[in-house]
N, C-alpha and C positions, 0 to 999 in steps of 0.2 A: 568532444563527441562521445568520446569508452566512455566519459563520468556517468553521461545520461542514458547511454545505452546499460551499463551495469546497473542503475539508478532502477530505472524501469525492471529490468532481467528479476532483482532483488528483491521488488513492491510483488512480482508476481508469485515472487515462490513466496512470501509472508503472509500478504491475502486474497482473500477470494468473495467475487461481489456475488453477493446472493438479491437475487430480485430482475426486474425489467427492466430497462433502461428505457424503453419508447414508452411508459407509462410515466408520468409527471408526476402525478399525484399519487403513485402506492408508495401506500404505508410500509411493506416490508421491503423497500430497498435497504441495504445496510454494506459493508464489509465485514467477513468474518475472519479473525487469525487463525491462521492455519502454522503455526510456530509462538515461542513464549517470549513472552514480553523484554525479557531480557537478551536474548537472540534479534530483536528488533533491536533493540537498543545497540548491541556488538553494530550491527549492520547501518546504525546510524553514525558511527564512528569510523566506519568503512566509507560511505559513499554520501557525498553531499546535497546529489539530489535527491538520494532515500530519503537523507533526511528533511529536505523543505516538504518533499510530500507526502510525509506521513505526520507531521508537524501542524501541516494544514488540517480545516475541518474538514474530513472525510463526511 
């Protein structure tokens, strides 16, 4: 249960969802990095649910 609670803790300091959620069809939903690619990567080596979910298509 820590894995997935750090897992999650970890996705949120990395990104940040910009857009609507209760809109289906907008175009600008996305996730933005808010840290570098390589600091994701450290933290994919860290925690193994970071990594299935960031792994996934976003």
């Amino acid at each position: 249960m820590e894995e997935l609670k750090k897992g999650i803790k970890l996705f949120q300091s990395a990104y940040k969802f910009n857009g609507d959620l209760k809109q289906i069809f907008e175009k600008d939903r996305h996730f933005e990095k808010l840290v570098e690619q390589k600091e994701i990567d450290q933290m994919k080596t860290e925690n193994k649910f970071f990594k299935f979910i960031v792994e996934e298509e976003l």
